[in-house]
C-alpha positions, 0 to 999 in steps of 0.5 A: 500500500502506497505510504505518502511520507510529507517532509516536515519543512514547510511546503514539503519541498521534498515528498516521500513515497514508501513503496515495497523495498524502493524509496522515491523521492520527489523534488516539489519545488515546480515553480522554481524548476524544482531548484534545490534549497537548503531544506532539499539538501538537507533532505535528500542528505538525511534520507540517503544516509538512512537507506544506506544501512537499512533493508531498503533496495533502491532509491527512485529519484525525481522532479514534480512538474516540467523540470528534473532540477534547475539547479542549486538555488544561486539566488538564496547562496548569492543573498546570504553571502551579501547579508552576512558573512561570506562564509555563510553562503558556503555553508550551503554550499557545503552541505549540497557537496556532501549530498553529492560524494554520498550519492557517489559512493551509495552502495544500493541503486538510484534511479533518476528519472530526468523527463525536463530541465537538469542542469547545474546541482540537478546534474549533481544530485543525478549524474553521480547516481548509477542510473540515469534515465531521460526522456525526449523531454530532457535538458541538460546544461552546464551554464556557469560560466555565464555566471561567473562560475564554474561547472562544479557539484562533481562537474569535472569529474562526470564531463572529463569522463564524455569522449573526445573533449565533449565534456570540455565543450559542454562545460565551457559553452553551456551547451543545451543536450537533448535525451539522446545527446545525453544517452550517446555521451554518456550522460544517461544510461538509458533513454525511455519515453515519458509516457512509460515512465509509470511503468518503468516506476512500477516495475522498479518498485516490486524488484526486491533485489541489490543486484544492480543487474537486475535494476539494469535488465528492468530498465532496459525493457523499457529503454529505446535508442531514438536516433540523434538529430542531425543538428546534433553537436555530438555529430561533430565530435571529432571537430570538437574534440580537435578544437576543445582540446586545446591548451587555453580558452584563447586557442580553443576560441581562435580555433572556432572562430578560424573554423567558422570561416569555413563552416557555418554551423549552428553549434560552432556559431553558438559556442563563439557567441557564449565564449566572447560572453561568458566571464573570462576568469570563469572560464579559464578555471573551468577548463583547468577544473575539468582538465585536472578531473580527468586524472582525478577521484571524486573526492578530489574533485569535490574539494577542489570545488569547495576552494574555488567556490569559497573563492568566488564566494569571498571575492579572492580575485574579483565580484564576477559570480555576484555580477553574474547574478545581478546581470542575469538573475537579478536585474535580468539585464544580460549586461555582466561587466566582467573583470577582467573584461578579456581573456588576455587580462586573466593571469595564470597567478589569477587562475592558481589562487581558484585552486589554493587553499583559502587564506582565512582561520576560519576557514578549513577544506571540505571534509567528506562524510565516510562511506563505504563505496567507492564512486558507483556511477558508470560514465 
């Protein structure tokens, strides 16, 4: 019998149906794209925590409404640390990346089930989880640096992972992938159609096994393989590679630019345009963050994170993230003045102090709750 379990925060921003041996966890938050607050983490953190040590088998995650997850909530992190001290934006911050290393290294199966926009911390609390599932209404985007972030919550993990340089092109331009760009990347496990959802659901909840072979062959009943468009970007991998390869923003930016000379296509004129507009500084340290995640685990990369985004937080180099915010979430002009203003102003002593350890005696680098796993997802 199904057991509707309210969250006792207000507004039940995170529901709980007990069904069997499965937990689904939905995220409520619809009119904000299901972005995840405090209480959500908070939320999510606690219940997986639980269900590591108890007879539970698997964990279905999902969004109510068109979104999967939006993201973590910018606005609130961006708020606090201008009413307060810097420090106490981060500790939201903090707590959303231990969610993440402990979905990383959960010992039963999550399922998401990705039917709308993941992008940011959505992709955090999914990408990290054995299974992925999108459907033709999945969006998944990495768009920080046009707020003068980086792509982090594990980012550099997951997309250093993508063939070729895919992961340096999606985390550099912000480029939006359909489900079947995520299922050929890597990104998704599988792609099923929304309409089959419910009973992909069905069937998952009445499995009563740990066996993360069985979760897969229920799936795969359900799972189809629709052809990529032929816009598709993921077509053109072995340009993207060629050029997202490349040592700096500057060369990989000159490559396209000498590329569209040639070619006009909609990817390369797309990836130009959020280059030039994007915070220089931003995306200097994305491309090393993601750089360095490829030889990298997890853990590693959660940390490194925390310092940059303690970093950004406390303006160690400039106000780019609070700009970025104000341009685009607040006053909503798309105007950002960046500083540095170009690529050639953002110096690698500027770059290195993303990466160092922040210069505050109250300050101390993540610590990582104990797990009993290694990393569980496959990318």
């Amino acid at each position: 019998m199904l057991n509707y379990v309210m969250a006792t925060l207000k507004k039940s921003q995170i529901l709980k149906e007990e069904k069997h041996r499965a937990r689904i966890l939905i995220l409520n938050r619809p009119k904000k794209f299901n972005a995840l607050s405090y209480n959500m983490i908070s939320l999510l953190l606690k219940n997986f925590k639980a269900y590591e040590d108890s007879n539970v088998r698997l964990v279905i995650l999902k969004g109510k409404g068109k979104s999967f997850c939006a993201g973590g909530d910018a606005v609130a992190i961006a708020h606090t640390a201008v009413a307060g001290h810097w420090s106490l934006g981060i500790k939201i911050y903090e707590k959303q990346l231990k969610l993440n290393y402990v979905m990383a290294t959960f010992k039963k199966s999550q399922v998401s089930l990705i039917n709308g926009i993941v992008m940011g911390g959505g992709a955090g609390i999914s990408m990290h989880g054995r299974f992925r599932v999108v459907t033709e209404n999945a969006v998944f985007a990495m768009p920080e640096t046009s707020l003068g972030l980086f792509p982090d919550v594990g980012a550099s993990y997951f997309l250093s992972r993508l063939p070729g340089f895919f992961g340096e092109y999606v985390g550099l331009t912000g480029a939006r992938l359909d489900g079947t760009e995520m299922l050929a990347c890597g990104l998704a496990t599988h792609f099923v159609f929304a309409k089959d959802l419910p009973m992909l659901e069905e069937a998952l909840v009445k499995m009563d096994s740990l066996d993360p072979a069985v979760v897969c062959a229920i799936i795969d009943v359900f799972a189809q393989k629709p052809p990529l468009k032929k816009n598709s970007a993921f077509l053109s991998l072995e340009i993207i590679s060629r050029h997202f390869s490349k040592g700096t923003v500057e060369e990989i930016l000159s490559a396209l630019e000498h590329e569209a000379e040639s070619v006009t296509t909609e990817w390369i004129l797309a990836a130009i345009q959020w280059l030039k507009a994007a915070s220089p500084s931003s995306l200097k340290i994305s491309l090393r963050s993601i750089r360095e995640g490829r030889v990298q685990e997890i853990n590693q990369c959660l940390i490194r994170d925390y310092r940059m985004a303690s970093h950004s937080l406390r303006r160690t180099v400039n106000n780019d993230f609070f700009e970025g915010c104000r341009a685009i979430l607040f006053d909503k002009d798309k105007q950002p003045k960046w500083n540095p203003s170009k690529l050639e102003l953002v110096t690698k002593e500027m770059v290195d102090q993303y990466f160092a350890k922040v210069d505050d005696e109250d300050w101390e680098d993540l610590q990582l709750p104990a797990t009993s796993g290694p990393y569980r997802a496959k990318l």
